[in-house]
PDB file of N, CA, C and O in Angstrom, chain B, residues numbered from 101:
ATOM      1  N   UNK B 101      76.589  75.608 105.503  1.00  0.00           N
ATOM      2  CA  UNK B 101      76.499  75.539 104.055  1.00  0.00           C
ATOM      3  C   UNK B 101      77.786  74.918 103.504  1.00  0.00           C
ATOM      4  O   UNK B 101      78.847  75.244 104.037  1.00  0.00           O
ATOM      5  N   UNK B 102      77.785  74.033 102.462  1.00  0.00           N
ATOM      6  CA  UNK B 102      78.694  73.597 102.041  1.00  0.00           C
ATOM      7  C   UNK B 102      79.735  74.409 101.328  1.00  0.00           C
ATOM      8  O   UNK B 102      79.194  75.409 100.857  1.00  0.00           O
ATOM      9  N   UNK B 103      81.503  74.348 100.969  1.00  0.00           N
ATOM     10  CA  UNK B 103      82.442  75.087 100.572  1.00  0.00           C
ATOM     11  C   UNK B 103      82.244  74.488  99.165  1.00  0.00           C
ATOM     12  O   UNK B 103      82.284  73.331  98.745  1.00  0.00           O
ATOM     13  N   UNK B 104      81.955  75.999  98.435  1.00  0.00           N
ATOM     14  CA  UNK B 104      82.565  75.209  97.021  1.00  0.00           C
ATOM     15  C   UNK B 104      83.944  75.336  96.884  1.00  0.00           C
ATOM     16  O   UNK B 104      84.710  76.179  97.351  1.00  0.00           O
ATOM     17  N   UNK B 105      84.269  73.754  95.722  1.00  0.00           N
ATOM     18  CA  UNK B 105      85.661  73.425  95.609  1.00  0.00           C
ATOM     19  C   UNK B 105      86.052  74.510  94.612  1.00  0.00           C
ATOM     20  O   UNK B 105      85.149  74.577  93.779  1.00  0.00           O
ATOM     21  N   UNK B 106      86.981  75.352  94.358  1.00  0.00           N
ATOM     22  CA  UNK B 106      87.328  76.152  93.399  1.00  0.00           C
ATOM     23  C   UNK B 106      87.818  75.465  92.340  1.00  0.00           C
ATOM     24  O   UNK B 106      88.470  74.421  92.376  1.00  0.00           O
ATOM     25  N   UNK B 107      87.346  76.340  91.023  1.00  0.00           N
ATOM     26  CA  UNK B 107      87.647  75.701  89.421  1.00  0.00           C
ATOM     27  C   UNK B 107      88.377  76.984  89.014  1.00  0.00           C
ATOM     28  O   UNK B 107      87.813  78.057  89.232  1.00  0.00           O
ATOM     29  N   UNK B 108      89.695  76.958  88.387  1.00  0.00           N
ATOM     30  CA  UNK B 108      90.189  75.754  88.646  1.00  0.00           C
ATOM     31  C   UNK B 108      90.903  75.679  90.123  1.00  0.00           C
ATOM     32  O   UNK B 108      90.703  76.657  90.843  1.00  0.00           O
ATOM     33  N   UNK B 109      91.601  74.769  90.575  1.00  0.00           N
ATOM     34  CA  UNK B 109      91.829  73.365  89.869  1.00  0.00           C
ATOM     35  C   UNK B 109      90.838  72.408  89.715  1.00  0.00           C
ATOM     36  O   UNK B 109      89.867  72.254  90.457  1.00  0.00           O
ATOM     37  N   UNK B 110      91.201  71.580  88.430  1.00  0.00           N
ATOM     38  CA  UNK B 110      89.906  70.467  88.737  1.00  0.00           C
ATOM     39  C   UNK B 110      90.012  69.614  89.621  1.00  0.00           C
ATOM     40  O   UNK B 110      91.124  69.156  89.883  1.00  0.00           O
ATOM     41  N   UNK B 111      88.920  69.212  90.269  1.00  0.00           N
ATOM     42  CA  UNK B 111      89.073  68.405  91.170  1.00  0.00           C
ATOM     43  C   UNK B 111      88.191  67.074  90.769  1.00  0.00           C
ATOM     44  O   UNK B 111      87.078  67.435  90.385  1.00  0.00           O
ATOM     45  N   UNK B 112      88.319  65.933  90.748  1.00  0.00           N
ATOM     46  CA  UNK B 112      87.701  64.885  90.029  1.00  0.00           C
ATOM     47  C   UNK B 112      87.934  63.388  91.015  1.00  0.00           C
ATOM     48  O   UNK B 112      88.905  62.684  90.737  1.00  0.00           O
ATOM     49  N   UNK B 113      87.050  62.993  92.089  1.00  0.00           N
ATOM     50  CA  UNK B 113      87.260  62.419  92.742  1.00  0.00           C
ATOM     51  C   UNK B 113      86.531  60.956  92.423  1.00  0.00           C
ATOM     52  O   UNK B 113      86.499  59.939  93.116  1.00  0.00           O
ATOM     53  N   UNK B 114      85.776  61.318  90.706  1.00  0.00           N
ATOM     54  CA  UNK B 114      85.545  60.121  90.470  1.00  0.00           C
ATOM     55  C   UNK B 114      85.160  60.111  88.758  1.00  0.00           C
ATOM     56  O   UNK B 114      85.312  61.147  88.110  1.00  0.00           O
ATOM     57  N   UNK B 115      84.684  58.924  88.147  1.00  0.00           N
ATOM     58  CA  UNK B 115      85.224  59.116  86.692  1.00  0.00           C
ATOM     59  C   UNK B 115      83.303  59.717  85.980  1.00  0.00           C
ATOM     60  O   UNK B 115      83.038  60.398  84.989  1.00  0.00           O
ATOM     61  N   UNK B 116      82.446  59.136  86.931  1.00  0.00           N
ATOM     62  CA  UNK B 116      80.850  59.293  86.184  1.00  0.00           C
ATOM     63  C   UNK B 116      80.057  60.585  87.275  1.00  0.00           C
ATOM     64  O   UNK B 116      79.803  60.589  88.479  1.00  0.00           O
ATOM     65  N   UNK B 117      79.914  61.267  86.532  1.00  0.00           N
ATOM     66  CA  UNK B 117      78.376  62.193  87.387  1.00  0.00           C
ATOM     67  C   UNK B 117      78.021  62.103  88.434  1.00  0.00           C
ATOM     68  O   UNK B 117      78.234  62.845  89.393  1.00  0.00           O
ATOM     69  N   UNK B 118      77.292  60.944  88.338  1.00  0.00           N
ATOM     70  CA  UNK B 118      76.077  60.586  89.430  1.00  0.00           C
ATOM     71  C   UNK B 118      76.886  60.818  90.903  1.00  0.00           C
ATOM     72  O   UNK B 118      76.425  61.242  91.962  1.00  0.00           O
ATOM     73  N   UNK B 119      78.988  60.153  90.403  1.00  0.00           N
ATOM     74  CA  UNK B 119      79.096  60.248  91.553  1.00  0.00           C
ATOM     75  C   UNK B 119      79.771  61.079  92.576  1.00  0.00           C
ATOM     76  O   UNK B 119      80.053  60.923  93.764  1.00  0.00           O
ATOM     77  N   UNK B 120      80.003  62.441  91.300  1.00  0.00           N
ATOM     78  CA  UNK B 120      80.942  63.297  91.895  1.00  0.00           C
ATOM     79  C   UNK B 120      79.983  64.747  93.283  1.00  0.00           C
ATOM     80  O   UNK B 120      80.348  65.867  93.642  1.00  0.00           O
ATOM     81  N   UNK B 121      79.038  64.107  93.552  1.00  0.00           N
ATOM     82  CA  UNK B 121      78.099  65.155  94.435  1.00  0.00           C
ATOM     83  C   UNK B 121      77.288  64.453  95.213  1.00  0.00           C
ATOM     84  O   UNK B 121      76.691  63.427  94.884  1.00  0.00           O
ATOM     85  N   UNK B 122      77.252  65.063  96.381  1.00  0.00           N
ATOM     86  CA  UNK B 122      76.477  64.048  97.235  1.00  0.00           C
ATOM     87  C   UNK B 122      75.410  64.215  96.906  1.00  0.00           C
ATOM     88  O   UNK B 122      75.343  65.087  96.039  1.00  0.00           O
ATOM     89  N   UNK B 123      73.878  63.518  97.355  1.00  0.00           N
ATOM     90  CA  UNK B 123      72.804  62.861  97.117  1.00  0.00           C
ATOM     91  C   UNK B 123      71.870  64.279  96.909  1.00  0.00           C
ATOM     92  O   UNK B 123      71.334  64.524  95.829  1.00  0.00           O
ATOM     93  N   UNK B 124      71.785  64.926  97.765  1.00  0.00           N
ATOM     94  CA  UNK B 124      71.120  65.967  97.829  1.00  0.00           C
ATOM     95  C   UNK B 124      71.417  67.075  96.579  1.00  0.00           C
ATOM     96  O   UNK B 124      70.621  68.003  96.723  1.00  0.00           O
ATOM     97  N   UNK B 125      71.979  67.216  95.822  1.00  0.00           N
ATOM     98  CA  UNK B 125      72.736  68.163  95.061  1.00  0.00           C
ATOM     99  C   UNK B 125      72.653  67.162  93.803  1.00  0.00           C
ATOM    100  O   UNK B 125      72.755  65.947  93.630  1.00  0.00           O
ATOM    101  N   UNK B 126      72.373  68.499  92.878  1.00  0.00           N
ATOM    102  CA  UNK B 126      71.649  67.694  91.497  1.00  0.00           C
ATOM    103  C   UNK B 126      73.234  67.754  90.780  1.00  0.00           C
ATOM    104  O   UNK B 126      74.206  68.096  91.454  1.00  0.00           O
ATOM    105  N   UNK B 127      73.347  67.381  89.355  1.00  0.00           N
ATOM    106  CA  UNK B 127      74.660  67.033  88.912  1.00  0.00           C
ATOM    107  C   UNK B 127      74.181  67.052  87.411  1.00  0.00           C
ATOM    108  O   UNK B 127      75.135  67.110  86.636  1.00  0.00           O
ATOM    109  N   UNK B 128      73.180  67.023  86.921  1.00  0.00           N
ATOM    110  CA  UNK B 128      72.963  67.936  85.389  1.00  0.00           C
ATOM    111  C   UNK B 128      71.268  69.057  85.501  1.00  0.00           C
ATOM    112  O   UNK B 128      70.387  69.104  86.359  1.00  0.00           O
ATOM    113  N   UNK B 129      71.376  69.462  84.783  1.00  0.00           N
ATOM    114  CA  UNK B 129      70.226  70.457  84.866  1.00  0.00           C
ATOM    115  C   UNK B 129      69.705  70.605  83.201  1.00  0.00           C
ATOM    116  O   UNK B 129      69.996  71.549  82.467  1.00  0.00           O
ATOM    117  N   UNK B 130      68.602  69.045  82.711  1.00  0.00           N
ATOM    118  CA  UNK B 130      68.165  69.670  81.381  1.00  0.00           C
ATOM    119  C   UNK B 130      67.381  70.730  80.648  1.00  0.00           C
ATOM    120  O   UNK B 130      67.424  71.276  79.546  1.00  0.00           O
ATOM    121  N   UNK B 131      66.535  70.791  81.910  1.00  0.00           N
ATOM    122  CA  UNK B 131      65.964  71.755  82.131  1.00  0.00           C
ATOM    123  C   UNK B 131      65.603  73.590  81.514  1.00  0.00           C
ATOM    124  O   UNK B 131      64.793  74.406  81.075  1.00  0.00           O
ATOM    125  N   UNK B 132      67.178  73.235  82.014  1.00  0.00           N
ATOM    126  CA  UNK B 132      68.074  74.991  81.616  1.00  0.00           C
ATOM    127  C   UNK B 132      68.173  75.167  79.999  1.00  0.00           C
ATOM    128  O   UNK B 132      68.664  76.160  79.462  1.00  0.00           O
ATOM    129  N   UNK B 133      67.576  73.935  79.242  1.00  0.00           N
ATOM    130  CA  UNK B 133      68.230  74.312  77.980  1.00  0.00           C
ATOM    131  C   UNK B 133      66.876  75.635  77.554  1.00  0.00           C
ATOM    132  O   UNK B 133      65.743  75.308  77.911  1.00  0.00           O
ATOM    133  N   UNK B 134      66.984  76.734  76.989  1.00  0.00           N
ATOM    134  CA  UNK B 134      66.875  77.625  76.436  1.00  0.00           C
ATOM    135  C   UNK B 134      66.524  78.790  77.472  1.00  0.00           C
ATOM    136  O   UNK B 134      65.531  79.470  77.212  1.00  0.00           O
ATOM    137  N   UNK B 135      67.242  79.068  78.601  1.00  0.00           N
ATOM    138  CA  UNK B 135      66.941  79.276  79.674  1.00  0.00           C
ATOM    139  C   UNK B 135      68.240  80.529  79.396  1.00  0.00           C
ATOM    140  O   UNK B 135      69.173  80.215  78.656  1.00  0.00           O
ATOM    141  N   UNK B 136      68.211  81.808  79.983  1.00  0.00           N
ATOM    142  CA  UNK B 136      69.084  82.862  79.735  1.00  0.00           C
ATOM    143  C   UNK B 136      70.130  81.970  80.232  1.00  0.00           C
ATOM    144  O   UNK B 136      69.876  80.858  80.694  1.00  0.00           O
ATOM    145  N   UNK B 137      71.509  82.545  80.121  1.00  0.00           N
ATOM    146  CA  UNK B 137      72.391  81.814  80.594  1.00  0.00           C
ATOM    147  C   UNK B 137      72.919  82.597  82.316  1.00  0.00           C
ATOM    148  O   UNK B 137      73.344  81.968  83.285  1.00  0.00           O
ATOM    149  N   UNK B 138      72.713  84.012  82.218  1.00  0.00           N
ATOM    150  CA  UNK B 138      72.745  84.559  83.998  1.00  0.00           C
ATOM    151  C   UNK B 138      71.719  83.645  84.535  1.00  0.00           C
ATOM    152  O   UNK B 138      71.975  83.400  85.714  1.00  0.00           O
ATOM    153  N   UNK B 139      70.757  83.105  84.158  1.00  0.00           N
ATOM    154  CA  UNK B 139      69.781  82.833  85.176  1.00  0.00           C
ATOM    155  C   UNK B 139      70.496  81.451  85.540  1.00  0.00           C
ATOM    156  O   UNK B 139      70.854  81.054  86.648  1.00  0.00           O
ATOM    157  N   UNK B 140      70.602  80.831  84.295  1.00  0.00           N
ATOM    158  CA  UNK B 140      71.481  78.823  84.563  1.00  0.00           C
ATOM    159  C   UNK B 140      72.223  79.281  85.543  1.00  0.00           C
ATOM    160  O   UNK B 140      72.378  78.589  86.549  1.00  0.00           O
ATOM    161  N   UNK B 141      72.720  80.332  85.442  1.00  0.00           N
ATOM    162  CA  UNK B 141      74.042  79.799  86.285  1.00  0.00           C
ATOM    163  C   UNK B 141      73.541  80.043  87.800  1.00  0.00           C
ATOM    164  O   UNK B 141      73.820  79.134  88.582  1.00  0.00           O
ATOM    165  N   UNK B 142      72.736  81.312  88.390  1.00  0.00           N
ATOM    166  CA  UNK B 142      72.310  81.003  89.104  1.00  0.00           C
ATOM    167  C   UNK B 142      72.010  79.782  89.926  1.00  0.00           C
ATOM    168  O   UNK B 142      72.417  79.373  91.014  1.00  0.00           O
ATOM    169  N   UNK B 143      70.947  79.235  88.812  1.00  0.00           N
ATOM    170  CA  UNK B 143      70.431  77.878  89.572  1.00  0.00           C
ATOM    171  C   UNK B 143      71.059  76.963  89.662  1.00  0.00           C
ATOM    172  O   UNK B 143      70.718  76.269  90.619  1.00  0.00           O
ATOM    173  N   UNK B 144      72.220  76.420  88.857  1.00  0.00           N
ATOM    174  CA  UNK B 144      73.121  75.999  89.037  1.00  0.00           C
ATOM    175  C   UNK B 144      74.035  76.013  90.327  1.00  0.00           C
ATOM    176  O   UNK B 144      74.050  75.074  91.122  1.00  0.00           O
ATOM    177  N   UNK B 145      74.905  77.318  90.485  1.00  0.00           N
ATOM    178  CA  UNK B 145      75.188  77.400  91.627  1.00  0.00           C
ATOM    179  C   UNK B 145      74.243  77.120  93.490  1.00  0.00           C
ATOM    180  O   UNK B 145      74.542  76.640  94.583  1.00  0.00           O
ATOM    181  N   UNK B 146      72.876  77.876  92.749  1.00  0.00           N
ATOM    182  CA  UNK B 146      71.918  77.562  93.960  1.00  0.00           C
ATOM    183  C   UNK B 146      72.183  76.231  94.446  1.00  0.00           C
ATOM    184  O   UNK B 146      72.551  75.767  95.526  1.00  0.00           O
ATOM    185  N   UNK B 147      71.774  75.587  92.903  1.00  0.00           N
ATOM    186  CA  UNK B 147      71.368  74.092  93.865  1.00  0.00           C
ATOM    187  C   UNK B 147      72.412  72.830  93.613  1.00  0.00           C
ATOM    188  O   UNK B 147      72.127  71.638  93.729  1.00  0.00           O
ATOM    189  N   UNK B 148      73.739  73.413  93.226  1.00  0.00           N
ATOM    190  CA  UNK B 148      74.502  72.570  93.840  1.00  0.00           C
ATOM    191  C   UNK B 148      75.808  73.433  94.075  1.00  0.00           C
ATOM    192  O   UNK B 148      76.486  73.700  93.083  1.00  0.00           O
ATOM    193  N   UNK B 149      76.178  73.855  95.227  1.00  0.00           N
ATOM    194  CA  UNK B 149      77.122  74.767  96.065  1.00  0.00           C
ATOM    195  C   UNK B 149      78.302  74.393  95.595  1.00  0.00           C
ATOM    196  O   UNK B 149      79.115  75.318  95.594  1.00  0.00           O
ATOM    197  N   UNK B 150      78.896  72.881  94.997  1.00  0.00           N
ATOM    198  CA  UNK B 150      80.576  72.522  94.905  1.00  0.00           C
ATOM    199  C   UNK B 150      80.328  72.583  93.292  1.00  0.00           C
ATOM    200  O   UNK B 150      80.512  71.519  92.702  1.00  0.00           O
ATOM    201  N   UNK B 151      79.991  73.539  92.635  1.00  0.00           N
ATOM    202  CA  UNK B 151      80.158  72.963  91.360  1.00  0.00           C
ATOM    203  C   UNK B 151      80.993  74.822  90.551  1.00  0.00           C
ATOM    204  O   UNK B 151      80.514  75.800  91.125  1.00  0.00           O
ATOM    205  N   UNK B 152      81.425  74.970  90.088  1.00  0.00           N
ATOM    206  CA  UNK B 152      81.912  76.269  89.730  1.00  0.00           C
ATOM    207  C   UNK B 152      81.160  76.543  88.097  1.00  0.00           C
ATOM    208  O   UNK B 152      81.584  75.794  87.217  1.00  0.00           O
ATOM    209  N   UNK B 153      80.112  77.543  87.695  1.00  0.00           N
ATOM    210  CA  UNK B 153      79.558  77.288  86.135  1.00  0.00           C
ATOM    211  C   UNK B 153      81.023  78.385  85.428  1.00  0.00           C
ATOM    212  O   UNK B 153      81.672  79.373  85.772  1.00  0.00           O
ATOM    213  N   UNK B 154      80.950  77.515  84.394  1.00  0.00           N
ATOM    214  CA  UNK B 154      81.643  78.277  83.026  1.00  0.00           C
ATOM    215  C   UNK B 154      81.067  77.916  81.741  1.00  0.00           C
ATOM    216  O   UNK B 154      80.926  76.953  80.987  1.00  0.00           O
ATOM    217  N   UNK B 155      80.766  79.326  81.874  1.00  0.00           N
ATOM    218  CA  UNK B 155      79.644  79.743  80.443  1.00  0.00           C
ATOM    219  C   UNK B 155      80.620  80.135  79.023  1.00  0.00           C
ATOM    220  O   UNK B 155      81.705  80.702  79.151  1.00  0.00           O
ATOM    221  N   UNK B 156      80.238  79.868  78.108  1.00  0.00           N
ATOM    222  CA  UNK B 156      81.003  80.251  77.137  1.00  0.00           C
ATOM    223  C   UNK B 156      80.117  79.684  75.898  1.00  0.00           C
ATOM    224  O   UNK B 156      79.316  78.760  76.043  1.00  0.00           O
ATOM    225  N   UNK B 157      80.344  80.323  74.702  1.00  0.00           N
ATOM    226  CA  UNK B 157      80.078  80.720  73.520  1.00  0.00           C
ATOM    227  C   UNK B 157      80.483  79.158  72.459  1.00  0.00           C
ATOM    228  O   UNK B 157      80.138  79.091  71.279  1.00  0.00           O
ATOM    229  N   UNK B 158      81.119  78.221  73.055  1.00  0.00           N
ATOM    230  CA  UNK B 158      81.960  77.673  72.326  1.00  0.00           C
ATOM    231  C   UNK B 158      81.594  76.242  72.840  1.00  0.00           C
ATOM    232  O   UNK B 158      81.434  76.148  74.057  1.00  0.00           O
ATOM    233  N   UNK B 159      81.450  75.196  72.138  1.00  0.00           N
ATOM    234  CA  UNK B 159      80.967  73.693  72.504  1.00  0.00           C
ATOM    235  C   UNK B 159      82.416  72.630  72.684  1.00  0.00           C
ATOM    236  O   UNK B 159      82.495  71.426  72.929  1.00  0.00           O
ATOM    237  N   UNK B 160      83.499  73.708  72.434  1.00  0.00           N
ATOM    238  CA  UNK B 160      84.757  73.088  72.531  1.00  0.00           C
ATOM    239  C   UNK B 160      84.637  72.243  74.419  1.00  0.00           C
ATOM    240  O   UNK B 160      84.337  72.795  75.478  1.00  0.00           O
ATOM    241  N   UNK B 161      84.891  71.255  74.236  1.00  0.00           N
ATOM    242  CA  UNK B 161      84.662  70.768  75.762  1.00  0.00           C
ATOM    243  C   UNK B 161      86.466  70.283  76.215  1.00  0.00           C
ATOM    244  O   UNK B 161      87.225  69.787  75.383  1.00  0.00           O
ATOM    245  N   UNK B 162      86.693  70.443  77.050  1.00  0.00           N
ATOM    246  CA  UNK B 162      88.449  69.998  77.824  1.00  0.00           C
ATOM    247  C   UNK B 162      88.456  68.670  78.245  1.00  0.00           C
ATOM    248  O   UNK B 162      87.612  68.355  79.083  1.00  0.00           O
ATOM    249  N   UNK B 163      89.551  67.480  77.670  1.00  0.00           N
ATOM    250  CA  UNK B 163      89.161  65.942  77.918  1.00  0.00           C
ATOM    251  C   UNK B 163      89.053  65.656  79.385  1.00  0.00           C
ATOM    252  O   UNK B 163      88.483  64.676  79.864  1.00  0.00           O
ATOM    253  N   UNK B 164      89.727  66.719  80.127  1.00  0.00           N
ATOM    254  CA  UNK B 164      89.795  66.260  81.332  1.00  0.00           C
ATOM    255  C   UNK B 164      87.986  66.104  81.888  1.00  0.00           C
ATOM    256  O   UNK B 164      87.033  66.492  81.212  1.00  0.00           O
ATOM    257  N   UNK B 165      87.861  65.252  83.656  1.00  0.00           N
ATOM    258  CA  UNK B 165      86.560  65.139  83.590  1.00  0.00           C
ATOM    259  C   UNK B 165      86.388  66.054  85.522  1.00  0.00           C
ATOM    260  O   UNK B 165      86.816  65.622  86.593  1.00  0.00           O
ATOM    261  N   UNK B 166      85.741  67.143  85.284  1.00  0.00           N
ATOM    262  CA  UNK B 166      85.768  67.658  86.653  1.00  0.00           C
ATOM    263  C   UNK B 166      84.770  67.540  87.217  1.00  0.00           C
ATOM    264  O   UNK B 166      83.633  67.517  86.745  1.00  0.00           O
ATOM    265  N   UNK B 167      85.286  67.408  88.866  1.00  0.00           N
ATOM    266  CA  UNK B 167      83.494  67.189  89.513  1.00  0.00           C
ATOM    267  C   UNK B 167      83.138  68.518  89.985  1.00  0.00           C
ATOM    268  O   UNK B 167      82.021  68.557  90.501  1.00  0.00           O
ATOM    269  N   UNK B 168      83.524  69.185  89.965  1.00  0.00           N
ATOM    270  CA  UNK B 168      83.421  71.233  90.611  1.00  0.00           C
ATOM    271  C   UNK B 168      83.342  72.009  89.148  1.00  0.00           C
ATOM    272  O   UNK B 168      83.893  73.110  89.124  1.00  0.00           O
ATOM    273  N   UNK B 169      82.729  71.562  87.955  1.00  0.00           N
ATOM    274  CA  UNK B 169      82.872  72.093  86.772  1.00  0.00           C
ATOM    275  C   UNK B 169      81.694  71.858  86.367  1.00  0.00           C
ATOM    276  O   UNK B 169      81.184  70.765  86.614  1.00  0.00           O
ATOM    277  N   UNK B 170      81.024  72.813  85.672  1.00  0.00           N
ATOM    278  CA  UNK B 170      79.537  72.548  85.244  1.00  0.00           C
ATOM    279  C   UNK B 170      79.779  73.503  83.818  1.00  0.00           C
ATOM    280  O   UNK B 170      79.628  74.689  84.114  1.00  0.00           O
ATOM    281  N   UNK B 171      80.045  73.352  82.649  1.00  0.00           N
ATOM    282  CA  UNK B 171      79.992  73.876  81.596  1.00  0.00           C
ATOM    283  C   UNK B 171      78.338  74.208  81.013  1.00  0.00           C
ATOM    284  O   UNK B 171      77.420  73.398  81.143  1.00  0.00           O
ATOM    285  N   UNK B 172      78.180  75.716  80.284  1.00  0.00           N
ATOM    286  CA  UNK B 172      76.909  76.232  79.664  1.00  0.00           C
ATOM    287  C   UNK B 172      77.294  77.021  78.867  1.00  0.00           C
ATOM    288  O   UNK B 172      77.963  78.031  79.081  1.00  0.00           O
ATOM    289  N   UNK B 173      76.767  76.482  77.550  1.00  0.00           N
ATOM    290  CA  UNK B 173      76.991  76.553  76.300  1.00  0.00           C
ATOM    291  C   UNK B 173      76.037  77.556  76.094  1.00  0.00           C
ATOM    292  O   UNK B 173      74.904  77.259  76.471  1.00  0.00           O
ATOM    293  N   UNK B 174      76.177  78.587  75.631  1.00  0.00           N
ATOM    294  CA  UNK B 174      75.060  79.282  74.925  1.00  0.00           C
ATOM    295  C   UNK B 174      75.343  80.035  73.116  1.00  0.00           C
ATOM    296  O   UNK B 174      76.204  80.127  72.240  1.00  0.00           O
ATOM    297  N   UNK B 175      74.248  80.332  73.361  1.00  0.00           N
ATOM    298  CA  UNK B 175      74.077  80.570  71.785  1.00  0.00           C
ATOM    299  C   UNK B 175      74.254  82.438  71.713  1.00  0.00           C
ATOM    300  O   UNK B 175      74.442  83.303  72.568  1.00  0.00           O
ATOM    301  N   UNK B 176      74.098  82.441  70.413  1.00  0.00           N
ATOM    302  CA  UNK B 176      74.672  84.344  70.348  1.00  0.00           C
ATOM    303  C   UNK B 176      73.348  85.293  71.144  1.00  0.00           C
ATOM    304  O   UNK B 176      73.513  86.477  71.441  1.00  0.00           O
ATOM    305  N   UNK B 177      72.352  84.716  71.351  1.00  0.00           N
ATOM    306  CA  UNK B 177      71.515  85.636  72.153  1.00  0.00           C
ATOM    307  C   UNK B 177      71.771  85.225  74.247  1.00  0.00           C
ATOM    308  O   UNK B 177      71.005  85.506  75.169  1.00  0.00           O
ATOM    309  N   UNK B 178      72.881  84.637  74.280  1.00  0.00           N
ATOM    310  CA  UNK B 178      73.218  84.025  75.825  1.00  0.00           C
ATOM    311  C   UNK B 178      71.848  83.415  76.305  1.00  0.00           C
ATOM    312  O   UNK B 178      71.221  83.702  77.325  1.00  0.00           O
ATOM    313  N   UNK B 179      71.565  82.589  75.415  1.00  0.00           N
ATOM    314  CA  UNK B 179      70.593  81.065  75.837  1.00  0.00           C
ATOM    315  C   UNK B 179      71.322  79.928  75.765  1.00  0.00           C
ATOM    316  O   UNK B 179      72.054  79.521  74.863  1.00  0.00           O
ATOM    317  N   UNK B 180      70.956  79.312  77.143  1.00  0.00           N
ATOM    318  CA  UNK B 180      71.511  77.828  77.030  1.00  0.00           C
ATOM    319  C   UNK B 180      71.217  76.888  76.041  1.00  0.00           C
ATOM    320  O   UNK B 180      70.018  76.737  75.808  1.00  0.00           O
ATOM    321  N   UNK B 181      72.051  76.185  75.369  1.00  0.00           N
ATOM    322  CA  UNK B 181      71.900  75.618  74.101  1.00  0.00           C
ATOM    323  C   UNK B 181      71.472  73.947  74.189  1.00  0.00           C
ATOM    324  O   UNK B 181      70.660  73.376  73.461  1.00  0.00           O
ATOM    325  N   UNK B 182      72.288  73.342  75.324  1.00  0.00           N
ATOM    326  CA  UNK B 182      72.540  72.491  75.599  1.00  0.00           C
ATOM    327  C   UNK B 182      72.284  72.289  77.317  1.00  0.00           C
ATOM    328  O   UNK B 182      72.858  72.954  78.179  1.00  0.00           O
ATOM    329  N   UNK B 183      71.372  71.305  77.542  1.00  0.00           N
ATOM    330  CA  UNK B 183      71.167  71.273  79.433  1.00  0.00           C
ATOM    331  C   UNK B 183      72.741  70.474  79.990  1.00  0.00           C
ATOM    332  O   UNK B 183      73.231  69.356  79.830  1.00  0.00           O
ATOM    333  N   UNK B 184      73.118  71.607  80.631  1.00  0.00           N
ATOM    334  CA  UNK B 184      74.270  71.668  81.618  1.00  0.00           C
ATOM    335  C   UNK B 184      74.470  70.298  82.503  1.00  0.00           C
ATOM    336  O   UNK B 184      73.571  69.686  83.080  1.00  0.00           O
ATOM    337  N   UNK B 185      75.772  69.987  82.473  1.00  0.00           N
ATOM    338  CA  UNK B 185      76.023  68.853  83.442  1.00  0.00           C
ATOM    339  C   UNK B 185      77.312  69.270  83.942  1.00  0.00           C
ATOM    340  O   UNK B 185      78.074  70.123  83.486  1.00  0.00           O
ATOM    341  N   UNK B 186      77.451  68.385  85.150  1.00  0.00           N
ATOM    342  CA  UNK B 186      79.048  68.386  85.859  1.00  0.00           C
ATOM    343  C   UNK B 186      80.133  67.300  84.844  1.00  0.00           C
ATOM    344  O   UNK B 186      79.905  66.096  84.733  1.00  0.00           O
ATOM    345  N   UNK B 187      81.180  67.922  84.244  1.00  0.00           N
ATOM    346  CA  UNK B 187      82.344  67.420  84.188  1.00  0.00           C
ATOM    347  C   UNK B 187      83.152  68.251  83.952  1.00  0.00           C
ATOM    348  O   UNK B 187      84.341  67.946  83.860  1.00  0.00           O
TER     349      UNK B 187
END
């Protein structure tokens, strides 16, 4: 099974999505939008092992761009607001 990279630190081995995860391993999930947010993260983690989720309340996003970072936004009832991606 693959090691996930720990967040932090970020680790960012490239500048777009598509290319920070190998082929097999998904890299946004639109899916998830109104989806509890324990469950996103689940599947998140399930189905892509190097990605670390951080859930939070707040759409404030960090300029930096990480490939082991999957941000989920939720709303005051902890529903995903927004379908989750890696940066």
């Amino acid at each position: 099974m693959p090691q996930r990279i720990p967040y932090p630190p970020c680790f960012s081995g490239c500048s777009k999505r598509e290319c920070c995860t190998p082929r097999a391993y998904k890299y946004e999930w639109p899916e998830l939008k109104g989806a509890n947010g324990q469950h996103a993260k689940a599947v998140i983690e399930k189905e892509n092992p190097y990605v670390t989720v951080v859930p939070g309340h707040s759409r404030f996003i960090l300029a930096d761009f990480c490939c082991n970072r999957v941000f989920v936004f939720l709303d005051e009832n902890d529903n995903v607001i927004v379908g989750p991606r890696i940066g």
